[in-house]
C-alpha positions in Angstrom: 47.1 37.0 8.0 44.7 35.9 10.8 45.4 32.4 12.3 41.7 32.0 12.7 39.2 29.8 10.7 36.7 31.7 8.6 33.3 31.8 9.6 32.4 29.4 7.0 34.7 26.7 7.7 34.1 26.8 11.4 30.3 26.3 10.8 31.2 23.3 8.7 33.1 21.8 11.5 31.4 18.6 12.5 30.0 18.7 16.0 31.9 17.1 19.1 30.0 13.5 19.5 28.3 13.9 23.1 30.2 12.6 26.5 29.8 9.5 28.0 29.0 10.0 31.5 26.8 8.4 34.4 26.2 8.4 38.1 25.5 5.7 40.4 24.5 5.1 44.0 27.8 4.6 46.1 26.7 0.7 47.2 26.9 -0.6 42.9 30.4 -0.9 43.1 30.4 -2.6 46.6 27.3 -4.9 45.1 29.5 -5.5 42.2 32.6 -6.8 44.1 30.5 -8.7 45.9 28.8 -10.3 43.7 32.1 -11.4 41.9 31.1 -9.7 39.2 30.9 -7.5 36.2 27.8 -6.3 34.2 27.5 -6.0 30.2 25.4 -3.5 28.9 24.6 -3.0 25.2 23.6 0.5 23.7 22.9 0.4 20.1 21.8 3.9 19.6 24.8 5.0 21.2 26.8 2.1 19.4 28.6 0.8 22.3 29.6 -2.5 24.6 29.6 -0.8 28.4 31.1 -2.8 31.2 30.0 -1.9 34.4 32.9 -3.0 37.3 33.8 -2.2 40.6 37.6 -0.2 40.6 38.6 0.3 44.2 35.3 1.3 45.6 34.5 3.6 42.3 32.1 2.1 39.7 34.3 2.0 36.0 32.6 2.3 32.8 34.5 0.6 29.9 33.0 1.6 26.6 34.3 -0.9 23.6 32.4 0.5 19.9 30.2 -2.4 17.8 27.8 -1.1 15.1 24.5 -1.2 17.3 25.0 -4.0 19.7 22.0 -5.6 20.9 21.7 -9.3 22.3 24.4 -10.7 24.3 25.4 -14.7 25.2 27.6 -15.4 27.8 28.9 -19.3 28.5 32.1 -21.2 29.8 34.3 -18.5 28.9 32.4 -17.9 25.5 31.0 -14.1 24.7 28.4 -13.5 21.9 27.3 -10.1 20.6 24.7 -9.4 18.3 24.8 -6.4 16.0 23.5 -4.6 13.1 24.7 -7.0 10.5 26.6 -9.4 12.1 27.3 -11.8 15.2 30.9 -11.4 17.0 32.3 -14.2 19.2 34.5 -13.8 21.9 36.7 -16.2 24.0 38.0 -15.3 27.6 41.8 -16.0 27.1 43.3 -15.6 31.2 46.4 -15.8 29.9 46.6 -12.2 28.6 45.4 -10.2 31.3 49.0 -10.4 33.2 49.5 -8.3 29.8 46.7 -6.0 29.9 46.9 -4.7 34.1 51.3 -4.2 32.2 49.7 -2.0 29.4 49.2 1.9 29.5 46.1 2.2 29.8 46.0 0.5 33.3 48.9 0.4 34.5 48.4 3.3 37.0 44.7 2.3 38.0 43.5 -0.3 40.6 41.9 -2.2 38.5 43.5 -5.8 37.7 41.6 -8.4 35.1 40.7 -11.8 35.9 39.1 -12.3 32.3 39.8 -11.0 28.7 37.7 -11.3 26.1 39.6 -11.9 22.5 37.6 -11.7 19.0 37.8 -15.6 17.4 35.0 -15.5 14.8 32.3 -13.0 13.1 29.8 -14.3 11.2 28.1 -11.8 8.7 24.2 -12.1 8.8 23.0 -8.6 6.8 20.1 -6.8 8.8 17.9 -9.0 10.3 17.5 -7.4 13.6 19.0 -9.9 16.2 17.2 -9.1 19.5 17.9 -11.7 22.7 20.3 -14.4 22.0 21.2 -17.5 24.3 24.1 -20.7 24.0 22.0 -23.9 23.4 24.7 -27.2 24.0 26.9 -24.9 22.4 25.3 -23.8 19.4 24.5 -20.1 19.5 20.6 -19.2 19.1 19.1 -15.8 18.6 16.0 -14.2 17.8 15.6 -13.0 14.0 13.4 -10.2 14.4 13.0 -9.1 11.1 12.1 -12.8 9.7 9.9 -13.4 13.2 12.1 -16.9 14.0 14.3 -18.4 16.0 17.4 -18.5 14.1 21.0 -20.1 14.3 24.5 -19.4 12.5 24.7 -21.2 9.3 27.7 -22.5 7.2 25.8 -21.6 3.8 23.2 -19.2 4.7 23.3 -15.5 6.5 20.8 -17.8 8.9 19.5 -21.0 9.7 15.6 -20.9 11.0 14.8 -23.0 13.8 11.2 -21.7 14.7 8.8 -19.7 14.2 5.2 -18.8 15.8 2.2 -20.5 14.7 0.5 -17.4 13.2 3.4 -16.4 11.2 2.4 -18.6 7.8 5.7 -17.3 5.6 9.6 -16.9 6.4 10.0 -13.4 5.0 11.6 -10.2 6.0 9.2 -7.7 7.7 9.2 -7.3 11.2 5.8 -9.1 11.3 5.2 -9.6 15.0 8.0 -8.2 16.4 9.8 -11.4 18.1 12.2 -10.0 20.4 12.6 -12.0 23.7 13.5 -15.5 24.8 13.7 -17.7 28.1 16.2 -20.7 28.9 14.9 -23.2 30.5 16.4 -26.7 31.4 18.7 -26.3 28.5 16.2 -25.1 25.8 14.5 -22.3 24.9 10.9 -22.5 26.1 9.5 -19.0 25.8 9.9 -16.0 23.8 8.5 -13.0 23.3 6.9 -10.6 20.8 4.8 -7.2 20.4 2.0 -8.3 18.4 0.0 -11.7 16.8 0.3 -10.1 13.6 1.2 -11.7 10.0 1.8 -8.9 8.1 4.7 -6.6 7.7 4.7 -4.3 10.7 1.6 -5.3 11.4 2.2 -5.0 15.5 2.5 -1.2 15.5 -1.3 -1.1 14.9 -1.9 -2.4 18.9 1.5 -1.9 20.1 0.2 -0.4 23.8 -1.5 -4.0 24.6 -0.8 -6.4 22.0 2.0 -8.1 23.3 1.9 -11.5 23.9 3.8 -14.2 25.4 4.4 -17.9 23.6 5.4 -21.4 24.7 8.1 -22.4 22.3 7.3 -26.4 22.5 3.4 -25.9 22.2 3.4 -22.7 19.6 0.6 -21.7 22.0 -0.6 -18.0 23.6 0.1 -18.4 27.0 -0.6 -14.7 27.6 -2.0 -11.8 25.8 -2.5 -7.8 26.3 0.8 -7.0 27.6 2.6 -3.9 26.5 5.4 -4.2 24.6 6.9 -7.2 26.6 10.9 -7.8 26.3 13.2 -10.0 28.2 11.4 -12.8 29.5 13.3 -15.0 32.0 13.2 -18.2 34.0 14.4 -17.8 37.3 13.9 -19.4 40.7 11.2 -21.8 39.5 9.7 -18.5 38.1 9.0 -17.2 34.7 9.4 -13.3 34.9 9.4 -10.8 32.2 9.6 -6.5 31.7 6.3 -4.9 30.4 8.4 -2.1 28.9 5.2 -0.4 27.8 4.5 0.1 31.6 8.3 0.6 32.9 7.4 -2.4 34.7 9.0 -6.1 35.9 6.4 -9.2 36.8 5.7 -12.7 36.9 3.6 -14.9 34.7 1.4 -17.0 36.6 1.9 -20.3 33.9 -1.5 -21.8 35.1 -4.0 -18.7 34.6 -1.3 -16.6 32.1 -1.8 -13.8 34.1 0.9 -11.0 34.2 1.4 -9.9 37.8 3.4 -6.6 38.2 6.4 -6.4 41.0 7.6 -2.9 40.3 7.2 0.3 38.4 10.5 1.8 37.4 11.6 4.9 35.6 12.1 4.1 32.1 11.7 1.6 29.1 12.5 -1.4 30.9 14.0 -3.9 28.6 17.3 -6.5 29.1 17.6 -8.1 32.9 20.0 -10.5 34.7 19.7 -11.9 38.3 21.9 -12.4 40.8 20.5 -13.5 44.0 17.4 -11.4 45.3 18.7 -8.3 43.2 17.7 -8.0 39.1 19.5 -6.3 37.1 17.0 -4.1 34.9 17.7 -2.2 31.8 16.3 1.6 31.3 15.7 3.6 28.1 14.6 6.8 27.9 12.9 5.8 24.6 12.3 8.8 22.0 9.0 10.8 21.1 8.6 8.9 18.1 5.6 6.6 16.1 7.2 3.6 17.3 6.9 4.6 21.2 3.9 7.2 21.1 1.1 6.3 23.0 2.3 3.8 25.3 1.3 4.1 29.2 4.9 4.7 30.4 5.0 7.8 27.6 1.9 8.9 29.4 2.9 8.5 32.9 6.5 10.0 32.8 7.0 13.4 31.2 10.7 12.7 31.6 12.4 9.2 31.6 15.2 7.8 32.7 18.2 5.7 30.6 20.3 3.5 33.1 20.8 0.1 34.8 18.3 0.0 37.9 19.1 -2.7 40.7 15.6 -4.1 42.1 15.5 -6.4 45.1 12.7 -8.5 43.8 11.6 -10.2 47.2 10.4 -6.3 47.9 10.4 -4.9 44.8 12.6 -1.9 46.0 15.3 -0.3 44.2 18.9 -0.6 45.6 20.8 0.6 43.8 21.5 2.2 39.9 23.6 3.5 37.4 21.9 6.4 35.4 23.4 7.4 31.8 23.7 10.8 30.7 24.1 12.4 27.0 25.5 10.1 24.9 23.7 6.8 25.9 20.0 7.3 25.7 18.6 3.8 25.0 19.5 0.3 26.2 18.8 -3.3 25.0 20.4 -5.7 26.9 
Protein backbone atom coordinates (compact mmCIF):
# COMPACT_ATOMS: atom_id res chain seq x y z
CA UNK A 1 0.00 0.00 0.00
CA UNK A 2 1.54 3.39 -1.11
CA UNK A 3 2.17 5.91 1.77
CA UNK A 4 1.27 8.67 -0.64
CA UNK A 5 -1.92 10.88 -0.78
CA UNK A 6 -4.18 10.29 -3.77
CA UNK A 7 -4.29 12.79 -6.25
CA UNK A 8 -7.63 13.91 -5.10
CA UNK A 9 -6.88 14.54 -1.58
CA UNK A 10 -3.70 16.29 -2.29
CA UNK A 11 -5.54 18.81 -4.60
CA UNK A 12 -7.94 19.40 -1.83
CA UNK A 13 -5.19 20.38 0.43
CA UNK A 14 -5.60 24.00 1.41
CA UNK A 15 -2.84 26.17 0.09
CA UNK A 16 0.18 27.35 2.43
CA UNK A 17 -0.99 31.07 3.59
CA UNK A 18 1.90 33.39 1.82
CA UNK A 19 5.26 34.35 3.92
CA UNK A 20 5.75 37.31 5.63
CA UNK A 21 8.76 38.91 4.58
CA UNK A 22 10.30 42.52 3.91
CA UNK A 23 13.46 44.38 3.23
CA UNK A 24 14.65 47.56 4.55
CA UNK A 25 17.50 50.04 3.99
CA UNK A 26 20.37 49.16 6.61
CA UNK A 27 20.05 52.91 8.41
CA UNK A 28 15.81 51.91 9.77
CA UNK A 29 17.10 49.99 12.45
CA UNK A 30 19.87 52.61 13.45
CA UNK A 31 16.88 55.45 12.94
CA UNK A 32 14.84 53.32 15.11
CA UNK A 33 17.19 53.01 18.03
CA UNK A 34 17.75 56.36 17.79
CA UNK A 35 14.73 57.57 17.80
CA UNK A 36 13.89 55.49 21.12
CA UNK A 37 11.52 53.90 19.40
CA UNK A 38 9.33 51.34 17.80
CA UNK A 39 6.77 51.59 14.92
CA UNK A 40 3.11 49.98 14.71
CA UNK A 41 1.87 49.15 11.56
CA UNK A 42 -1.67 47.83 10.89
CA UNK A 43 -2.49 45.45 7.75
CA UNK A 44 -6.01 44.55 7.61
CA UNK A 45 -5.98 42.68 4.41
CA UNK A 46 -3.21 40.68 5.65
CA UNK A 47 -4.98 40.64 9.18
CA UNK A 48 -2.04 41.64 11.25
CA UNK A 49 -0.42 44.14 14.12
CA UNK A 50 3.45 44.50 12.72
CA UNK A 51 6.00 46.09 14.99
CA UNK A 52 8.81 47.41 13.42
CA UNK A 53 12.06 47.48 16.05
CA UNK A 54 15.57 47.70 15.94
CA UNK A 55 17.37 44.08 17.29
CA UNK A 56 21.10 44.59 17.41
CA UNK A 57 21.45 46.54 14.26
CA UNK A 58 18.85 44.13 12.30
CA UNK A 59 15.28 45.59 11.80
CA UNK A 60 12.56 42.76 13.62
CA UNK A 61 9.22 42.39 12.41
CA UNK A 62 6.79 41.12 15.19
CA UNK A 63 3.56 40.01 13.58
CA UNK A 64 0.58 39.66 16.42
CA UNK A 65 -3.05 38.47 14.28
CA UNK A 66 -6.40 40.87 14.89
CA UNK A 67 -9.35 40.37 12.46
CA UNK A 68 -8.45 43.48 10.03
CA UNK A 69 -6.82 45.97 12.24
CA UNK A 70 -7.05 49.41 11.07
CA UNK A 71 -6.82 52.60 13.38
CA UNK A 72 -4.44 52.73 16.20
CA UNK A 73 -4.36 55.12 19.60
CA UNK A 74 -1.38 55.27 21.55
CA UNK A 75 -1.31 57.41 25.10
CA UNK A 76 0.44 57.21 28.61
CA UNK A 77 0.94 53.66 28.43
CA UNK A 78 -2.54 53.08 26.79
CA UNK A 79 -2.81 51.02 23.18
CA UNK A 80 -6.04 51.15 21.17
CA UNK A 81 -6.69 48.99 18.07
CA UNK A 82 -9.54 49.19 15.81
CA UNK A 83 -10.80 46.23 13.91
CA UNK A 84 -13.42 44.64 11.93
CA UNK A 85 -16.02 44.48 14.63
CA UNK A 86 -14.58 45.50 17.62
CA UNK A 87 -12.05 47.92 19.56
CA UNK A 88 -9.21 46.17 21.70
CA UNK A 89 -7.38 48.08 24.50
CA UNK A 90 -4.16 47.52 25.65
CA UNK A 91 -2.14 48.55 28.79
CA UNK A 92 1.79 48.64 28.89
CA UNK A 93 2.43 46.58 32.14
CA UNK A 94 6.73 47.04 32.60
CA UNK A 95 6.45 44.69 35.07
CA UNK A 96 6.27 41.60 32.80
CA UNK A 97 8.86 42.16 30.41
CA UNK A 98 11.70 40.82 32.91
CA UNK A 99 9.33 37.74 32.08
CA UNK A 100 9.05 37.99 28.42
CA UNK A 101 13.25 38.62 27.44
CA UNK A 102 13.13 34.79 30.31
CA UNK A 103 10.53 33.20 27.84
CA UNK A 104 11.51 30.96 24.76
CA UNK A 105 10.83 32.78 22.26
CA UNK A 106 13.55 35.42 23.23
CA UNK A 107 15.55 34.21 25.26
CA UNK A 108 18.43 33.53 22.71
CA UNK A 109 17.88 36.89 20.75
CA UNK A 110 19.24 40.47 21.53
CA UNK A 111 16.25 41.90 21.81
CA UNK A 112 15.16 42.97 25.57
CA UNK A 113 11.51 44.86 26.13
CA UNK A 114 11.15 47.98 27.81
CA UNK A 115 7.19 47.93 27.29
CA UNK A 116 4.45 45.12 27.11
CA UNK A 117 1.35 45.58 25.99
CA UNK A 118 -1.45 43.34 27.90
CA UNK A 119 -5.24 43.08 26.61
CA UNK A 120 -7.65 44.91 29.56
CA UNK A 121 -10.90 45.48 27.67
CA UNK A 122 -12.73 44.79 24.15
CA UNK A 123 -15.55 46.49 23.30
CA UNK A 124 -17.80 44.84 20.57
CA UNK A 125 -19.02 47.50 17.93
CA UNK A 126 -20.41 45.11 14.79
CA UNK A 127 -18.99 46.45 11.34
CA UNK A 128 -18.88 49.97 11.25
CA UNK A 129 -15.65 50.41 9.62
CA UNK A 130 -13.42 52.25 12.30
CA UNK A 131 -10.77 54.15 10.23
CA UNK A 132 -8.24 56.77 12.28
CA UNK A 133 -8.80 56.80 16.01
CA UNK A 134 -7.21 59.28 18.63
CA UNK A 135 -7.29 59.50 22.89
CA UNK A 136 -9.37 62.62 23.75
CA UNK A 137 -8.72 63.47 27.91
CA UNK A 138 -8.95 59.90 28.05
CA UNK A 139 -11.92 58.95 26.32
CA UNK A 140 -11.13 57.05 23.06
CA UNK A 141 -12.52 58.62 19.70
CA UNK A 142 -12.65 57.14 16.34
CA UNK A 143 -13.95 57.64 13.01
CA UNK A 144 -17.26 55.57 12.18
CA UNK A 145 -16.93 55.17 8.60
CA UNK A 146 -19.78 53.41 7.77
CA UNK A 147 -22.24 55.86 9.74
CA UNK A 148 -19.95 59.01 8.39
CA UNK A 149 -19.43 60.32 12.33
CA UNK A 150 -17.22 60.75 14.87
CA UNK A 151 -17.99 58.10 17.25
CA UNK A 152 -17.08 57.06 20.95
CA UNK A 153 -17.41 53.67 23.01
CA UNK A 154 -20.66 53.49 24.67
CA UNK A 155 -21.98 51.62 27.80
CA UNK A 156 -25.46 50.82 25.98
CA UNK A 157 -24.86 51.16 22.43
CA UNK A 158 -22.24 49.44 19.78
CA UNK A 159 -21.44 53.42 19.51
CA UNK A 160 -21.90 56.77 20.80
CA UNK A 161 -22.04 59.63 17.79
CA UNK A 162 -20.26 62.64 18.54
CA UNK A 163 -20.22 64.39 15.06
CA UNK A 164 -20.97 64.38 11.95
CA UNK A 165 -20.46 66.66 8.70
CA UNK A 166 -22.88 69.22 7.79
CA UNK A 167 -23.99 67.56 4.48
CA UNK A 168 -24.61 64.30 5.96
CA UNK A 169 -28.60 64.96 7.02
CA UNK A 170 -29.19 61.18 8.56
CA UNK A 171 -27.12 58.84 11.06
CA UNK A 172 -27.44 55.68 8.97
CA UNK A 173 -25.18 52.92 7.75
CA UNK A 174 -23.77 53.43 4.26
CA UNK A 175 -20.42 54.58 3.75
CA UNK A 176 -21.96 57.96 2.61
CA UNK A 177 -18.86 60.14 2.31
CA UNK A 178 -16.32 57.99 3.21
CA UNK A 179 -15.03 59.75 6.61
CA UNK A 180 -11.82 58.25 7.25
CA UNK A 181 -9.18 60.64 8.73
CA UNK A 182 -8.70 62.93 11.77
CA UNK A 183 -6.17 65.58 13.21
CA UNK A 184 -5.39 66.41 17.02
CA UNK A 185 -5.00 69.50 17.73
CA UNK A 186 -4.59 71.29 21.20
CA UNK A 187 -6.35 68.42 22.72
CA UNK A 188 -9.34 68.06 20.30
CA UNK A 189 -10.00 66.89 17.16
CA UNK A 190 -10.12 69.78 14.69
CA UNK A 191 -9.96 68.17 11.25
CA UNK A 192 -10.92 65.05 9.54
CA UNK A 193 -11.07 63.74 6.48
CA UNK A 194 -13.28 62.16 3.80
CA UNK A 195 -13.51 61.00 0.03
CA UNK A 196 -16.48 62.66 -1.07
CA UNK A 197 -19.44 65.56 -0.06
CA UNK A 198 -21.91 62.96 -0.79
CA UNK A 199 -25.30 62.01 1.23
CA UNK A 200 -26.11 58.99 -0.27
CA UNK A 201 -24.98 55.51 0.32
CA UNK A 202 -21.61 55.21 -1.52
CA UNK A 203 -22.28 58.09 -3.09
CA UNK A 204 -18.26 59.18 -3.10
CA UNK A 205 -17.15 56.42 -5.49
CA UNK A 206 -18.95 58.48 -8.30
CA UNK A 207 -15.77 61.33 -8.05
CA UNK A 208 -13.51 59.37 -6.06
CA UNK A 209 -10.13 60.67 -8.29
CA UNK A 210 -10.94 64.46 -7.01
CA UNK A 211 -13.58 64.56 -4.66
CA UNK A 212 -11.96 64.51 -1.58
CA UNK A 213 -12.34 67.07 0.77
CA UNK A 214 -11.04 68.30 3.84
CA UNK A 215 -13.37 69.72 6.95
CA UNK A 216 -12.92 71.86 10.03
CA UNK A 217 -14.49 69.92 12.82
CA UNK A 218 -15.58 73.17 15.08
CA UNK A 219 -16.94 75.13 11.95
CA UNK A 220 -18.52 71.90 9.87
CA UNK A 221 -17.01 73.97 7.00
CA UNK A 222 -15.06 72.90 3.51
CA UNK A 223 -11.79 74.12 4.05
CA UNK A 224 -10.54 72.29 1.00
CA UNK A 225 -11.89 70.44 -1.99
CA UNK A 226 -10.62 68.28 -5.18
CA UNK A 227 -8.16 66.23 -3.48
CA UNK A 228 -7.82 62.55 -4.25
CA UNK A 229 -8.70 60.24 -1.92
CA UNK A 230 -7.09 62.16 1.10
CA UNK A 231 -6.33 60.00 4.39
CA UNK A 232 -4.37 60.78 7.45
CA UNK A 233 -4.46 64.33 8.10
CA UNK A 234 -2.08 65.60 10.80
CA UNK A 235 -1.12 68.62 12.89
CA UNK A 236 2.35 68.94 13.20
CA UNK A 237 4.92 71.74 13.72
CA UNK A 238 2.36 74.52 13.53
CA UNK A 239 1.43 72.68 10.23
CA UNK A 240 -1.60 70.79 9.09
CA UNK A 241 -0.28 68.10 6.68
CA UNK A 242 -2.16 65.29 5.06
CA UNK A 243 -1.41 62.10 2.28
CA UNK A 244 -3.30 62.55 -1.16
CA UNK A 245 -3.25 58.75 -1.56
CA UNK A 246 -4.90 59.23 -4.93
CA UNK A 247 -1.52 60.87 -6.01
CA UNK A 248 1.01 58.62 -3.72
CA UNK A 249 1.58 61.95 -2.33
CA UNK A 250 2.29 63.86 1.26
CA UNK A 251 1.47 67.95 1.52
CA UNK A 252 0.46 70.83 3.47
CA UNK A 253 -2.78 72.63 3.67
CA UNK A 254 -2.29 76.24 3.43
CA UNK A 255 -5.36 77.07 6.24
CA UNK A 256 -5.75 80.60 4.83
CA UNK A 257 -6.23 79.96 0.92
CA UNK A 258 -7.09 75.79 1.48
CA UNK A 259 -4.82 75.07 -0.92
CA UNK A 260 -3.12 71.55 -0.97
CA UNK A 261 0.61 71.90 -1.59
CA UNK A 262 2.49 68.66 -2.56
CA UNK A 263 6.06 67.78 -0.70
CA UNK A 264 6.70 64.43 -2.24
CA UNK A 265 5.56 61.73 -4.61
CA UNK A 266 6.09 58.31 -3.25
CA UNK A 267 5.66 54.76 -4.55
CA UNK A 268 2.40 53.54 -3.41
CA UNK A 269 -1.10 54.35 -1.74
CA UNK A 270 0.02 56.54 0.84
CA UNK A 271 -2.19 56.31 3.74
CA UNK A 272 -1.34 56.24 7.86
CA UNK A 273 1.85 58.67 9.04
CA UNK A 274 3.68 59.50 12.26
CA UNK A 275 6.49 62.13 12.78
CA UNK A 276 9.35 62.08 14.55
CA UNK A 277 11.58 64.99 14.17
CA UNK A 278 12.23 66.01 10.35
CA UNK A 279 11.54 62.30 9.33
CA UNK A 280 7.53 61.03 8.56
CA UNK A 281 6.74 58.06 8.83
CA UNK A 282 4.50 57.18 5.62
CA UNK A 283 2.35 54.22 5.00
CA UNK A 284 2.34 52.36 1.36
CA UNK A 285 -0.17 50.07 -0.23
CA UNK A 286 0.03 48.48 -3.28
CA UNK A 287 -3.76 48.93 -3.57
CA UNK A 288 -5.61 46.19 -5.93
CA UNK A 289 -7.01 46.59 -9.61
CA UNK A 290 -10.29 46.92 -8.44
CA UNK A 291 -13.66 49.51 -8.81
CA UNK A 292 -12.80 51.00 -5.67
CA UNK A 293 -9.16 52.11 -6.78
CA UNK A 294 -9.54 52.18 -10.79
CA UNK A 295 -8.92 55.35 -12.23
CA UNK A 296 -7.02 57.10 -9.77
CA UNK A 297 -3.77 59.10 -10.92
CA UNK A 298 -1.31 57.01 -8.81
CA UNK A 299 -3.09 53.71 -10.73
CA UNK A 300 -2.13 55.66 -13.81
CA UNK A 301 1.27 56.73 -13.09
CA UNK A 302 2.69 53.47 -11.55
CA UNK A 303 2.25 50.17 -13.47
CA UNK A 304 3.60 48.48 -10.37
CA UNK A 305 3.30 49.80 -6.75
CA UNK A 306 4.87 49.47 -3.87
CA UNK A 307 3.38 48.10 -0.08
CA UNK A 308 5.84 49.33 2.85
CA UNK A 309 6.64 51.96 5.41
CA UNK A 310 8.65 54.85 3.53
CA UNK A 311 10.81 57.29 5.86
CA UNK A 312 10.56 60.98 4.22
CA UNK A 313 12.72 63.85 5.54
CA UNK A 314 10.12 66.43 5.12
CA UNK A 315 12.38 69.59 5.36
CA UNK A 316 13.66 68.05 1.68
CA UNK A 317 11.14 65.80 0.90
CA UNK A 318 13.70 62.90 0.25
CA UNK A 319 13.36 59.50 1.19
CA UNK A 320 15.77 57.96 3.87
CA UNK A 321 14.99 55.30 4.48
CA UNK A 322 12.06 52.24 4.12
CA UNK A 323 10.81 48.98 4.86
CA UNK A 324 9.19 47.32 1.76
CA UNK A 325 6.61 44.30 2.37
CA UNK A 326 6.51 41.31 0.27
CA UNK A 327 3.74 38.51 -0.37
CA UNK A 328 1.70 38.35 2.33
CA UNK A 329 1.19 42.11 3.38
CA UNK A 330 -0.06 44.02 0.35
CA UNK A 331 -2.06 46.90 1.88
CA UNK A 332 -1.55 49.18 4.86
CA UNK A 333 -3.72 51.52 6.99
CA UNK A 334 -2.11 52.88 9.69
Amino acid sequence: MSDTAPESEAAEAPPADPPLRSVHTSNLPQILEQGRCSLLVTTYQAGKLVVLRNDKGVLNTHFRNFLKPMGLAVQDGKLAVGCHIDVWEFHNVPAVCAKLDESDEYKDTAVRHDACFMPRRSHTTGDMQIHEMAWIDQELWFVNTAFSCLATRSEINSFEPRWQPSFVTDLMPGDLCHLNGLAVQEGRIKYVTALGETNTPGGWRENKRDGGILIDVDSNEVITRGLSMPHSPRWYRNQLWLLESGNGGIGIIDLQSGKYEEVAQLPGFTRGISFLGPLAFIGLSQVRESAVFSGIPLVERLEERTCGVWVLNIETGETVAFCRFEDAVQEIFA
